[in-house]
C-alpha positions, 0 to 999 in steps of 0.5 A: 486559549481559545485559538487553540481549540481549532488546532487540537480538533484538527489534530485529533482528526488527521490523528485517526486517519492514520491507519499505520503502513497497512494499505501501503504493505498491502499494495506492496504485496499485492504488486510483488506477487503480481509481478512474480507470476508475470515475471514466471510466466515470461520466463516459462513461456520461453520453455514451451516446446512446439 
């Protein structure tokens, strides 16, 4: 099956790519704690005595 060797090598390649939910996780992270300082920092500011 000749035809077939340009699917195989094309699949092998996308195979590799994938990395699992690593980059996505770490935005994920990194967001959630960026907004959890911002929202902090909101909330506390309405504490400040002048």
């Amino acid at each position: 099956m000749p035809e077939m060797t340009g699917l195989t090598e094309a699949l092998a390649a996308t195979s590799h790519s994938n990395d699992g939910p690593g980059a996505l996780l770490r935005i994920v992270i990194v967001a959630g704690v960026v907004g959890a300082a911002l929202l902090a920092w909101f909330l506390l500011r309405g504490y400040k005595q002048d």
